[in-house]
mmCIF file of the N, C-alpha and C atoms, coordinates in Angstrom:
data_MODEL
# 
_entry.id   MODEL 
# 
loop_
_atom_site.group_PDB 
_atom_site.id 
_atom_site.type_symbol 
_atom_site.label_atom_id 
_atom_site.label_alt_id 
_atom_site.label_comp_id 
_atom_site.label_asym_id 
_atom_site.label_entity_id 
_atom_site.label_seq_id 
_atom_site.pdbx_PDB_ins_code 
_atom_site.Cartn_x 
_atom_site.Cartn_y 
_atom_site.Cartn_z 
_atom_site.occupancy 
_atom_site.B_iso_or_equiv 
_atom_site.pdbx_formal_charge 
_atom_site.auth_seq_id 
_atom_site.auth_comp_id 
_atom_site.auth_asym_id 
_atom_site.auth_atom_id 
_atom_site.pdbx_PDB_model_num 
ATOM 1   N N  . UNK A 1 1  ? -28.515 -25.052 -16.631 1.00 0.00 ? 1  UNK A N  1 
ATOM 2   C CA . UNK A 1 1  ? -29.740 -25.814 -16.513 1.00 0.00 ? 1  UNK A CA 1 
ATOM 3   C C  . UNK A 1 1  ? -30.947 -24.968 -16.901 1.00 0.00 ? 1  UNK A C  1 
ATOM 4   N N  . UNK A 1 2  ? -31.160 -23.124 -16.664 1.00 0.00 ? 2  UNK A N  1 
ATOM 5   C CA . UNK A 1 2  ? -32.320 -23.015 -17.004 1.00 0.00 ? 2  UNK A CA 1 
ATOM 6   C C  . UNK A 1 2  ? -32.003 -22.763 -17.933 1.00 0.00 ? 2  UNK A C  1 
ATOM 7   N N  . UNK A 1 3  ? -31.188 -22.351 -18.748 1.00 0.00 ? 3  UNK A N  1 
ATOM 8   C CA . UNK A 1 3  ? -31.362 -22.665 -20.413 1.00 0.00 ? 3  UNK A CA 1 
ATOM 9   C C  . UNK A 1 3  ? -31.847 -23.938 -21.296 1.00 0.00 ? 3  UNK A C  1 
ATOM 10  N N  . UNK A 1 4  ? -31.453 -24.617 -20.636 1.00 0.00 ? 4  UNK A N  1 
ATOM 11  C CA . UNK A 1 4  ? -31.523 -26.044 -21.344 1.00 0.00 ? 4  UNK A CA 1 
ATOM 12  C C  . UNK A 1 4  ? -33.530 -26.273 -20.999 1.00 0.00 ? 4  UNK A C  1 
ATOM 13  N N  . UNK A 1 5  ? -33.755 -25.170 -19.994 1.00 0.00 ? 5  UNK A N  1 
ATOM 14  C CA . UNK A 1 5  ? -35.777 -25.160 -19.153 1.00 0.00 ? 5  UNK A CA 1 
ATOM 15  C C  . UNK A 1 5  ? -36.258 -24.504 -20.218 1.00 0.00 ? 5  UNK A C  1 
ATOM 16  N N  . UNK A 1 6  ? -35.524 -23.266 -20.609 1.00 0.00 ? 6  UNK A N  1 
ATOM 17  C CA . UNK A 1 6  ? -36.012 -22.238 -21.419 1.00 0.00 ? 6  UNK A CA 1 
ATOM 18  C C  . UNK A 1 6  ? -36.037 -23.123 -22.997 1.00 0.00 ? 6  UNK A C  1 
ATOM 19  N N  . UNK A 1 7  ? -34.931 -23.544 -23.779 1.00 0.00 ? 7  UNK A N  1 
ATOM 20  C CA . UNK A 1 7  ? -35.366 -24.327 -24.724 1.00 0.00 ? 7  UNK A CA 1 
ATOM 21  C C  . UNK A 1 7  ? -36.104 -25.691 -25.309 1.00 0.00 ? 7  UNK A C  1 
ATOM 22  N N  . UNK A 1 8  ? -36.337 -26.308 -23.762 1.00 0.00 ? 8  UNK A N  1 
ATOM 23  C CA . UNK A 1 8  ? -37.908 -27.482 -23.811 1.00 0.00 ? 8  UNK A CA 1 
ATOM 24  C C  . UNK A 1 8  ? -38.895 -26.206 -24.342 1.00 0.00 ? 8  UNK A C  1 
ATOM 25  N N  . UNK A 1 9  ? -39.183 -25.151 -23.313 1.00 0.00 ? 9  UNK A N  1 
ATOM 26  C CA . UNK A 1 9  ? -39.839 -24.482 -22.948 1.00 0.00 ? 9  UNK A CA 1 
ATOM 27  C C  . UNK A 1 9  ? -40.649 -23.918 -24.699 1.00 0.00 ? 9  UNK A C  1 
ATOM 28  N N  . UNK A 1 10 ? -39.610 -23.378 -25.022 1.00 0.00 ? 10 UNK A N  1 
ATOM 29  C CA . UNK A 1 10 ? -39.755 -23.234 -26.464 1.00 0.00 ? 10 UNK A CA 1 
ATOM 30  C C  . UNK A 1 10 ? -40.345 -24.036 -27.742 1.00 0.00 ? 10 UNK A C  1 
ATOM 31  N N  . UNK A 1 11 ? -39.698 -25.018 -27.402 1.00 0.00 ? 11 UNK A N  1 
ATOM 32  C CA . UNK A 1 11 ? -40.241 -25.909 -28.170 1.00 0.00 ? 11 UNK A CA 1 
ATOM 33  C C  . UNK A 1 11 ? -41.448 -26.576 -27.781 1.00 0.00 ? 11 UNK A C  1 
ATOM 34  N N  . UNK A 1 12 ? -41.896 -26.871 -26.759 1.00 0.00 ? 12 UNK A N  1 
ATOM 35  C CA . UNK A 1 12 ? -43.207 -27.248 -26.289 1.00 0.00 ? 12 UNK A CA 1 
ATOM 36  C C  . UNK A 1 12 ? -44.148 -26.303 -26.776 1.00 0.00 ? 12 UNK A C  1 
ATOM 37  N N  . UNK A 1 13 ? -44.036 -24.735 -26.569 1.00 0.00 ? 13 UNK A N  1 
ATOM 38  C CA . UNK A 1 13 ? -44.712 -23.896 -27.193 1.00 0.00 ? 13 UNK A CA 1 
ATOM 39  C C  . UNK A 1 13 ? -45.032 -24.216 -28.632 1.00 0.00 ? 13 UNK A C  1 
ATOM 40  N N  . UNK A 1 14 ? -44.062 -24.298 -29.533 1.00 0.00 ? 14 UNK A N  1 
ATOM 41  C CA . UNK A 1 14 ? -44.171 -24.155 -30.671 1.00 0.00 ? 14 UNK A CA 1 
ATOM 42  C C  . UNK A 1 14 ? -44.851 -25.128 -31.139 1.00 0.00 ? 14 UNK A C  1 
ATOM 43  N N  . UNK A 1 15 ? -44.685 -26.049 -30.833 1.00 0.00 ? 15 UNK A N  1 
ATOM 44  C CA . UNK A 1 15 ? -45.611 -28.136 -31.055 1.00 0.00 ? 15 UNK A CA 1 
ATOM 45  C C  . UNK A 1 15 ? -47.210 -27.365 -30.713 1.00 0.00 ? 15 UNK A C  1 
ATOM 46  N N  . UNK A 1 16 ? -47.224 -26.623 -29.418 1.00 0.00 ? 16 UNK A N  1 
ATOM 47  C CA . UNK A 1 16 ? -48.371 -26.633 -29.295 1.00 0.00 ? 16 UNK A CA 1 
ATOM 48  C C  . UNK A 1 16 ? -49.302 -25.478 -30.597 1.00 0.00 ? 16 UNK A C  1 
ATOM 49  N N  . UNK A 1 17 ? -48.569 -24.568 -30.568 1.00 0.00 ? 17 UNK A N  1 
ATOM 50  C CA . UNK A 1 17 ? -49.436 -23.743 -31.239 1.00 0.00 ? 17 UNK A CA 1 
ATOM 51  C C  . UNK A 1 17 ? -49.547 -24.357 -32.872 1.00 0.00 ? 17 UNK A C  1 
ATOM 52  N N  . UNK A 1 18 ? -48.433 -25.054 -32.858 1.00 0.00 ? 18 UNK A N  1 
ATOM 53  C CA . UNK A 1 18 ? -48.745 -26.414 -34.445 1.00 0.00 ? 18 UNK A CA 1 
ATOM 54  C C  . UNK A 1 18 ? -49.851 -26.969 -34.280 1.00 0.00 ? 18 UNK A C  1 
ATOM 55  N N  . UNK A 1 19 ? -50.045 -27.536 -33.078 1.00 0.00 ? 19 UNK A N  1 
ATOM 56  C CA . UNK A 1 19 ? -51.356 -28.294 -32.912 1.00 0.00 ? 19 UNK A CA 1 
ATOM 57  C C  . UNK A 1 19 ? -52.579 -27.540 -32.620 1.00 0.00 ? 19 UNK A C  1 
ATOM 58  N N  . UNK A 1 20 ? -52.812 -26.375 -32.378 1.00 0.00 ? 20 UNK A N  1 
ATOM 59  C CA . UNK A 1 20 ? -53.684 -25.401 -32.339 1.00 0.00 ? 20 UNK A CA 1 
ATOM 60  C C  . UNK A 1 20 ? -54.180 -25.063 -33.547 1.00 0.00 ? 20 UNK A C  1 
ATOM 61  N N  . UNK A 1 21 ? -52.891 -24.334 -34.510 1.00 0.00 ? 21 UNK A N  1 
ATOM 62  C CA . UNK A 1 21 ? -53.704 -24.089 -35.554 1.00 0.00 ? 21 UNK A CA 1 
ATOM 63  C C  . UNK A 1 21 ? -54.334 -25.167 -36.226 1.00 0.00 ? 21 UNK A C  1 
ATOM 64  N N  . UNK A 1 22 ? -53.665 -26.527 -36.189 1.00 0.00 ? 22 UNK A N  1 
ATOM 65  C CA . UNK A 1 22 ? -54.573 -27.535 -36.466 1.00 0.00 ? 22 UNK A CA 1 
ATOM 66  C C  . UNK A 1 22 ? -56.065 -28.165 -36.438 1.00 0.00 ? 22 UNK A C  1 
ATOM 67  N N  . UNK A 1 23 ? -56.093 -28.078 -35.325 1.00 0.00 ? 23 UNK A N  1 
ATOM 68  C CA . UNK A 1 23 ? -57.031 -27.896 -34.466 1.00 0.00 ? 23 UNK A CA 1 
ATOM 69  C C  . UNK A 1 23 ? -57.859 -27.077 -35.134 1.00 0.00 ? 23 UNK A C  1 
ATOM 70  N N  . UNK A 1 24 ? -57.947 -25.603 -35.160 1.00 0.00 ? 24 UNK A N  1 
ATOM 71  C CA . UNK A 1 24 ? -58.800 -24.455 -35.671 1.00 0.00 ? 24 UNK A CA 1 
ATOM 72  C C  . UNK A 1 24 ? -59.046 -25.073 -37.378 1.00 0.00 ? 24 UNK A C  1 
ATOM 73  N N  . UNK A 1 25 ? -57.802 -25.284 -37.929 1.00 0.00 ? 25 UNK A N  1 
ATOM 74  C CA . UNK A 1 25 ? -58.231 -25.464 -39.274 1.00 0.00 ? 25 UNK A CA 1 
ATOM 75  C C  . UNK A 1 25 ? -58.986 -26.827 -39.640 1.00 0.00 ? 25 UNK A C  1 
ATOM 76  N N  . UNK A 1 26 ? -58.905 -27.865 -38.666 1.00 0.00 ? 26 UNK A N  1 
ATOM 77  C CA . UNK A 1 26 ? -60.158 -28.536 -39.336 1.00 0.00 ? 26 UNK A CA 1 
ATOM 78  C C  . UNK A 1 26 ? -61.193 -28.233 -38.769 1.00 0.00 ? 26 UNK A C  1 
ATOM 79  N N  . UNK A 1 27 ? -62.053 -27.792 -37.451 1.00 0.00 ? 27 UNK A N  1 
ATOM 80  C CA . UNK A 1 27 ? -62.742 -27.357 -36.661 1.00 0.00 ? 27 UNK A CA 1 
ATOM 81  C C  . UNK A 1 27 ? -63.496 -25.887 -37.338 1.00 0.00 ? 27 UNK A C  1 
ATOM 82  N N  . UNK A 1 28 ? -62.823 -24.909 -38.044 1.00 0.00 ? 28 UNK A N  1 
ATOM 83  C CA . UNK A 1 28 ? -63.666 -24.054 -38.811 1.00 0.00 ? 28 UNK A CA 1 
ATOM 84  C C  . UNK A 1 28 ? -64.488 -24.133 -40.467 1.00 0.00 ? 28 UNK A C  1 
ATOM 85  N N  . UNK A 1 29 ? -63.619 -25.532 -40.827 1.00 0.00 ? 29 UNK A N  1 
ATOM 86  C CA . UNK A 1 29 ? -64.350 -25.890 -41.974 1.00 0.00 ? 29 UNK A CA 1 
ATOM 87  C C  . UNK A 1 29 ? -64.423 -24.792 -42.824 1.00 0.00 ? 29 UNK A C  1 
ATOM 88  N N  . UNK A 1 30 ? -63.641 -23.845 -43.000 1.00 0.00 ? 30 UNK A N  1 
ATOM 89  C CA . UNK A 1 30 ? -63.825 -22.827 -44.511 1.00 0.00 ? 30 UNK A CA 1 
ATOM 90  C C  . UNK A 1 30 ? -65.040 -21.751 -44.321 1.00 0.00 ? 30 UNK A C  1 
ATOM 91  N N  . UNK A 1 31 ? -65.135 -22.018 -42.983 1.00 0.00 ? 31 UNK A N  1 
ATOM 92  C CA . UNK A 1 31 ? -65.894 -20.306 -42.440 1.00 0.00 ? 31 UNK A CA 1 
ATOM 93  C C  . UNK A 1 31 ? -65.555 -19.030 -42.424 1.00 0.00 ? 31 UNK A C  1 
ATOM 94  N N  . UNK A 1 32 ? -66.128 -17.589 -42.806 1.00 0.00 ? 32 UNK A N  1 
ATOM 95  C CA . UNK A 1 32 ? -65.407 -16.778 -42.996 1.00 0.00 ? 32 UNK A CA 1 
ATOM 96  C C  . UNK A 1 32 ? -64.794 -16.369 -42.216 1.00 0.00 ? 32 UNK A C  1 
ATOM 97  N N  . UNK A 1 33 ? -64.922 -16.670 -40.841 1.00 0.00 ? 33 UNK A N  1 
ATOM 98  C CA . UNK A 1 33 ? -63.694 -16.045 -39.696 1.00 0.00 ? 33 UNK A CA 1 
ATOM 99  C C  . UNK A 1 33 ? -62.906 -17.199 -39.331 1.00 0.00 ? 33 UNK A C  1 
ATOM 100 N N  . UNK A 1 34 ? -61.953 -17.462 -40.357 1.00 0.00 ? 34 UNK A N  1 
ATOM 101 C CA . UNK A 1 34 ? -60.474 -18.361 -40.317 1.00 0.00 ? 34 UNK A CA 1 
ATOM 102 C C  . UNK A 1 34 ? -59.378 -17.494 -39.413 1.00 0.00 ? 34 UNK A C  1 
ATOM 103 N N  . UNK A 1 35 ? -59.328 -16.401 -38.429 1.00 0.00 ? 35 UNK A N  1 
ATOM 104 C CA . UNK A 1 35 ? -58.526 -15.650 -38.203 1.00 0.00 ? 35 UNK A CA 1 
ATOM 105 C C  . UNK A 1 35 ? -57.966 -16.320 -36.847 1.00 0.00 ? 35 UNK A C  1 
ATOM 106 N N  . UNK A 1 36 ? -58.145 -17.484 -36.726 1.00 0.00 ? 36 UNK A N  1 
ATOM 107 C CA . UNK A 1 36 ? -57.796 -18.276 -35.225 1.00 0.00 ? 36 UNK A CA 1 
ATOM 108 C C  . UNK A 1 36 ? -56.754 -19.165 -36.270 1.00 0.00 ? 36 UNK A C  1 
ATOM 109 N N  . UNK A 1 37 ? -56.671 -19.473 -37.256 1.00 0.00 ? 37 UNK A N  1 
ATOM 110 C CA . UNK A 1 37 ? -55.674 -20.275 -38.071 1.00 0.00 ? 37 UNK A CA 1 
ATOM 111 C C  . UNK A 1 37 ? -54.522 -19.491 -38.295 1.00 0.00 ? 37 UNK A C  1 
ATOM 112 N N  . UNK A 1 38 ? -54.752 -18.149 -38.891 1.00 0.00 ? 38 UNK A N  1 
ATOM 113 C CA . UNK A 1 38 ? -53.661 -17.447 -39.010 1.00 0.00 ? 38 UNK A CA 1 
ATOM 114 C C  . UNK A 1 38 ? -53.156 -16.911 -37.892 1.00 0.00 ? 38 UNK A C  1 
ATOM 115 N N  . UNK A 1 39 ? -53.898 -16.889 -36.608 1.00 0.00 ? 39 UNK A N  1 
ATOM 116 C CA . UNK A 1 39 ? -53.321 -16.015 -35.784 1.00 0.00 ? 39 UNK A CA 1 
ATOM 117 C C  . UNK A 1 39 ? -52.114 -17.295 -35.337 1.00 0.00 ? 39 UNK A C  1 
ATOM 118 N N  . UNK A 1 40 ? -52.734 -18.780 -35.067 1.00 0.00 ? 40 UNK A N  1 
ATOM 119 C CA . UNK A 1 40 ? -52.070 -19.850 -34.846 1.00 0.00 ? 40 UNK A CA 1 
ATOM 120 C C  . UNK A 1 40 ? -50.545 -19.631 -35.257 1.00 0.00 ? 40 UNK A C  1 
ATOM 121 N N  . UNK A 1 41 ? -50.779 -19.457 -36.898 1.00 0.00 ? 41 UNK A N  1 
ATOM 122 C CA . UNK A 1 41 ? -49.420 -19.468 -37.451 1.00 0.00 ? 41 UNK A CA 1 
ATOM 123 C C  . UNK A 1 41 ? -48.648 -18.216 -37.136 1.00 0.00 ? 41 UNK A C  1 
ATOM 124 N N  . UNK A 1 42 ? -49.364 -17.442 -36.672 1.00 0.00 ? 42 UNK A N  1 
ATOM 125 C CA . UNK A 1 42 ? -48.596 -16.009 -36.876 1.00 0.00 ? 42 UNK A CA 1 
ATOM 126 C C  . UNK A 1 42 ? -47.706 -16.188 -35.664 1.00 0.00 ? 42 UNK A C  1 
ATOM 127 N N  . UNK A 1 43 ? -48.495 -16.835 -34.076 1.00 0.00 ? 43 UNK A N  1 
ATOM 128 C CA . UNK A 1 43 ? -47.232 -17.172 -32.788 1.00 0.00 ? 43 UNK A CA 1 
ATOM 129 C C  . UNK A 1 43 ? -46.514 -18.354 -33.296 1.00 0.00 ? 43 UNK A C  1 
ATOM 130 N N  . UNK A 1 44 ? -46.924 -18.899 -34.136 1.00 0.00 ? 44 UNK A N  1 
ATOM 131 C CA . UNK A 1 44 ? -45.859 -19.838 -34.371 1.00 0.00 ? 44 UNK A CA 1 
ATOM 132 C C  . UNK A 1 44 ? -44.471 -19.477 -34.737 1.00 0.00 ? 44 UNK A C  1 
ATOM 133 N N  . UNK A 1 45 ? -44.765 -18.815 -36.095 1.00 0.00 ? 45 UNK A N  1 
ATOM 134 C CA . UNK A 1 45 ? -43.701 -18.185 -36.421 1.00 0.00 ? 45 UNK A CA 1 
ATOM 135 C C  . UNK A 1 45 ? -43.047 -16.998 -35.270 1.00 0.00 ? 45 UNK A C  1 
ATOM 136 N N  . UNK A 1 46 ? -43.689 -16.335 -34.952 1.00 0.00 ? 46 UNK A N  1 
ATOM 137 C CA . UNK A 1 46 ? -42.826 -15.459 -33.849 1.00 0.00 ? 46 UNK A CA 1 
ATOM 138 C C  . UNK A 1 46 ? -42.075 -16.180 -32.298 1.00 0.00 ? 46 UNK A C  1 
ATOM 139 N N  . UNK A 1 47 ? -42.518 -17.574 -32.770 1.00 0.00 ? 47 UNK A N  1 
ATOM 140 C CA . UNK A 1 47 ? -42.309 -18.150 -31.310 1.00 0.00 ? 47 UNK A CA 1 
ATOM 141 C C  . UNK A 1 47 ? -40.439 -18.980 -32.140 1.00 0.00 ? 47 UNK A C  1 
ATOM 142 N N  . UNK A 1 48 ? -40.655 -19.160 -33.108 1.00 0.00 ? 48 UNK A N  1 
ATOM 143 C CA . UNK A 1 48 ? -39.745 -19.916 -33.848 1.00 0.00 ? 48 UNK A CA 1 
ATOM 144 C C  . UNK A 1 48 ? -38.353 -18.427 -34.117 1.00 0.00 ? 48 UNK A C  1 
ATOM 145 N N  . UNK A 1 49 ? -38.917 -17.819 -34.735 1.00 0.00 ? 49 UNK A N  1 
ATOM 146 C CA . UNK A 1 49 ? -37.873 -16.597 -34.654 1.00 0.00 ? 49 UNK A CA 1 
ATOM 147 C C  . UNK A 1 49 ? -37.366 -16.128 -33.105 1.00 0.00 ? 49 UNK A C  1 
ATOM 148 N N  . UNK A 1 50 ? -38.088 -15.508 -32.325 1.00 0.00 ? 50 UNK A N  1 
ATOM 149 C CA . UNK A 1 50 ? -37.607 -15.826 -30.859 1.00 0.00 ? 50 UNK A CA 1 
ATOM 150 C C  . UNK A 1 50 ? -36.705 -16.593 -30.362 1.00 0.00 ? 50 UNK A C  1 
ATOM 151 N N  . UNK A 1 51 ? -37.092 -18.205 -30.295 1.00 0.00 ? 51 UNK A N  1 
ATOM 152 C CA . UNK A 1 51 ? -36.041 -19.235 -30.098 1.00 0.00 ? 51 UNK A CA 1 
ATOM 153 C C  . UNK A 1 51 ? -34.744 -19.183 -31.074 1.00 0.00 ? 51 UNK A C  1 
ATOM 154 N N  . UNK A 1 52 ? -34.771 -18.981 -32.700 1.00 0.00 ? 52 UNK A N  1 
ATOM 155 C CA . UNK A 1 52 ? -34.014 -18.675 -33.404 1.00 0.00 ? 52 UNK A CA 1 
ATOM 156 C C  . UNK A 1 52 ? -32.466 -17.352 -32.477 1.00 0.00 ? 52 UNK A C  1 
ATOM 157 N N  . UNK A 1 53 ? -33.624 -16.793 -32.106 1.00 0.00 ? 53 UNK A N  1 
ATOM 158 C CA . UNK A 1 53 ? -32.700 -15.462 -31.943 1.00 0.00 ? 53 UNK A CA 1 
ATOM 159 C C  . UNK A 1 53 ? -32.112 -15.877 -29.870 1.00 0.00 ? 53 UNK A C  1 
ATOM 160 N N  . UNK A 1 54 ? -32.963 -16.516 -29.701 1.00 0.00 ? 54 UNK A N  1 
ATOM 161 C CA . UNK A 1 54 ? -32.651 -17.000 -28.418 1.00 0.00 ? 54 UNK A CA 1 
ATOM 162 C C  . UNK A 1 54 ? -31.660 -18.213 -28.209 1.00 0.00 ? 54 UNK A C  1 
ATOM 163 N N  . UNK A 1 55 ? -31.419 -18.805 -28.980 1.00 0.00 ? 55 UNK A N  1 
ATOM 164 C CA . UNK A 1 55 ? -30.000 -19.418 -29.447 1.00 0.00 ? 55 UNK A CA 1 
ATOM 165 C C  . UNK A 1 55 ? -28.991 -19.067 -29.889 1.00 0.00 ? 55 UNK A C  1 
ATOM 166 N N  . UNK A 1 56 ? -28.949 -17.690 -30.732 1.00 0.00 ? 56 UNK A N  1 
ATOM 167 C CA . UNK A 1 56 ? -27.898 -17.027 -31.441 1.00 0.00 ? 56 UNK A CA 1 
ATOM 168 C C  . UNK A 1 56 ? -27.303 -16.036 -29.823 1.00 0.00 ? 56 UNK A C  1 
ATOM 169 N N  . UNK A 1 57 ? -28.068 -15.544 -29.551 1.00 0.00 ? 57 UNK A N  1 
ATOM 170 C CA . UNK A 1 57 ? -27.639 -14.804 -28.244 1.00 0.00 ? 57 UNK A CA 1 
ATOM 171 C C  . UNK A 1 57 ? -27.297 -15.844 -26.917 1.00 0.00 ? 57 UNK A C  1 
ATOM 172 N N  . UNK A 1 58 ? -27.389 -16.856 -26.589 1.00 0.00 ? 58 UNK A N  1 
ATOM 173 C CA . UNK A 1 58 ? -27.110 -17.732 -25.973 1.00 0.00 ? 58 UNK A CA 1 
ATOM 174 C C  . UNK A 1 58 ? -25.516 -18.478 -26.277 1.00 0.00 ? 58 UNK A C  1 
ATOM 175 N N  . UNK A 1 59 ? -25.426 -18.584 -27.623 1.00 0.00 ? 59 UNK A N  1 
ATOM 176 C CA . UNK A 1 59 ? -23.931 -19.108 -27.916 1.00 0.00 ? 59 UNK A CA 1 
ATOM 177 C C  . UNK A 1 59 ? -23.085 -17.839 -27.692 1.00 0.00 ? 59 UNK A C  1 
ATOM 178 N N  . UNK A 1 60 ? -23.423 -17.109 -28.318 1.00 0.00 ? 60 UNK A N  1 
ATOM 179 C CA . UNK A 1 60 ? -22.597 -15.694 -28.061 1.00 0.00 ? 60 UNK A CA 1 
ATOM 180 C C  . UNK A 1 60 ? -22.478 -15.311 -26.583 1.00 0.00 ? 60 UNK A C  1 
ATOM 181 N N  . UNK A 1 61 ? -23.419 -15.689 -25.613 1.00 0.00 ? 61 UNK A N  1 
ATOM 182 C CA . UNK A 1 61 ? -22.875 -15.376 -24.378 1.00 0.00 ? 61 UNK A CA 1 
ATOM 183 C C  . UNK A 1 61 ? -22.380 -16.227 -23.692 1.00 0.00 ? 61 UNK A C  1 
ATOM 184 N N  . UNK A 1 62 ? -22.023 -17.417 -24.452 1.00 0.00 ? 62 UNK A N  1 
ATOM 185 C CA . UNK A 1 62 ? -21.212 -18.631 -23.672 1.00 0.00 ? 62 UNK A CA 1 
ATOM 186 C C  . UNK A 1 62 ? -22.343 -19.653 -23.156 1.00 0.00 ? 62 UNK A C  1 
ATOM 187 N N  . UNK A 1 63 ? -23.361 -19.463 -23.133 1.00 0.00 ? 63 UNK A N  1 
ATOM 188 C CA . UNK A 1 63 ? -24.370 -20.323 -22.441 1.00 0.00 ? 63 UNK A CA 1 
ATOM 189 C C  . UNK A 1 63 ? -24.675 -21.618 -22.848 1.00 0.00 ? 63 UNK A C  1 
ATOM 190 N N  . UNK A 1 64 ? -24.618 -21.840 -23.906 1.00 0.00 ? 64 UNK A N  1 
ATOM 191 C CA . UNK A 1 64 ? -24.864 -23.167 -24.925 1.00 0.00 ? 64 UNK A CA 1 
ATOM 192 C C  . UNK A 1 64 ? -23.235 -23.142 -25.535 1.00 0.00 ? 64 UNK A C  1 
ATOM 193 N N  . UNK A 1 65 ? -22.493 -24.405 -25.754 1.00 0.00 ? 65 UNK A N  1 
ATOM 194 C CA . UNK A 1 65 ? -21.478 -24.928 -26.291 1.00 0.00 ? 65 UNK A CA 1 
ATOM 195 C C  . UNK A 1 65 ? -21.732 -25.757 -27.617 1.00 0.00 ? 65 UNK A C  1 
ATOM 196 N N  . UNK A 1 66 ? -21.283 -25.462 -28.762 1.00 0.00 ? 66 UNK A N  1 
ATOM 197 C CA . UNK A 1 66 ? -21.660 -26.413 -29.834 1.00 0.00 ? 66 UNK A CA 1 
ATOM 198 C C  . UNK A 1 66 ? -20.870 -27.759 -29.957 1.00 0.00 ? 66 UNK A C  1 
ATOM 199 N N  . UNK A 1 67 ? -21.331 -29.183 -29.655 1.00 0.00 ? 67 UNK A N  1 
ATOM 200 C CA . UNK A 1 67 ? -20.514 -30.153 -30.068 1.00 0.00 ? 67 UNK A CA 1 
ATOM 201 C C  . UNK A 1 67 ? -20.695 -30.680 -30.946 1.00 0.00 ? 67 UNK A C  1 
ATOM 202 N N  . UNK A 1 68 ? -19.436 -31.950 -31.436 1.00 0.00 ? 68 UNK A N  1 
ATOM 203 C CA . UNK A 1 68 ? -19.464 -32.598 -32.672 1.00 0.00 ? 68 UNK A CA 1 
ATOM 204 C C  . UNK A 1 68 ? -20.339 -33.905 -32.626 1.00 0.00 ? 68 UNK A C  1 
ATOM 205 N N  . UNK A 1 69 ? -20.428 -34.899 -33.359 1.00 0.00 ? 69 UNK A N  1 
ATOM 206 C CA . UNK A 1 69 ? -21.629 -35.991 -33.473 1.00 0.00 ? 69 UNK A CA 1 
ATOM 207 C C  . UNK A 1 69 ? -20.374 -37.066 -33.098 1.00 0.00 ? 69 UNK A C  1 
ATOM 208 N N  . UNK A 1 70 ? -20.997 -37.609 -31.899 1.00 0.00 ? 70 UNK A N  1 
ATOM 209 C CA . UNK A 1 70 ? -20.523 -38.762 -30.851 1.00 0.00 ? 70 UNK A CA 1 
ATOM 210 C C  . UNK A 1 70 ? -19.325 -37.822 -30.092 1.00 0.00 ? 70 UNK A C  1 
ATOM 211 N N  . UNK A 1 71 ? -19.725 -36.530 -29.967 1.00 0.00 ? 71 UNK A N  1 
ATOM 212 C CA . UNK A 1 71 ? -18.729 -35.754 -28.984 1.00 0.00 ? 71 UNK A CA 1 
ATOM 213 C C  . UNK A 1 71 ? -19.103 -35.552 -27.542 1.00 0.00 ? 71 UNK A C  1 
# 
């Protein structure tokens, strides 16, 4: 069960900081300090690799089971 907490968890993060940098990028309008857009993307991506790697280590320790479609 807290795996299954930890990967909402993840993904809620990641939606959000999608919607953040969003947020920043229409809200700065092409001002020279855009560095709230990239920083946006920059946890995005580290939040996405994380979960990436937080799934690969999760099957490998038995924690998550992979099933088939209508399994």
């Amino acid at each position: 069960m807290l795996v299954k907490i930890i990967i909402v968890a993840f993904l809620l993060a990641i939606v959000a900081s999608l919607f953040t940098g969003l947020y920043f990028l229409l809200k700065d309008k092409g001002t020279s300090d855009d560095r709230r857009t990239v920083n946006a993307l920059k946890v995005r991506v580290g939040l996405s690799i994380a979960f990436a790697l937080f799934l690969i280590v999760s099957y490998y320790m038995g924690w998550i089971h992979p099933h088939g479609v209508g399994g």
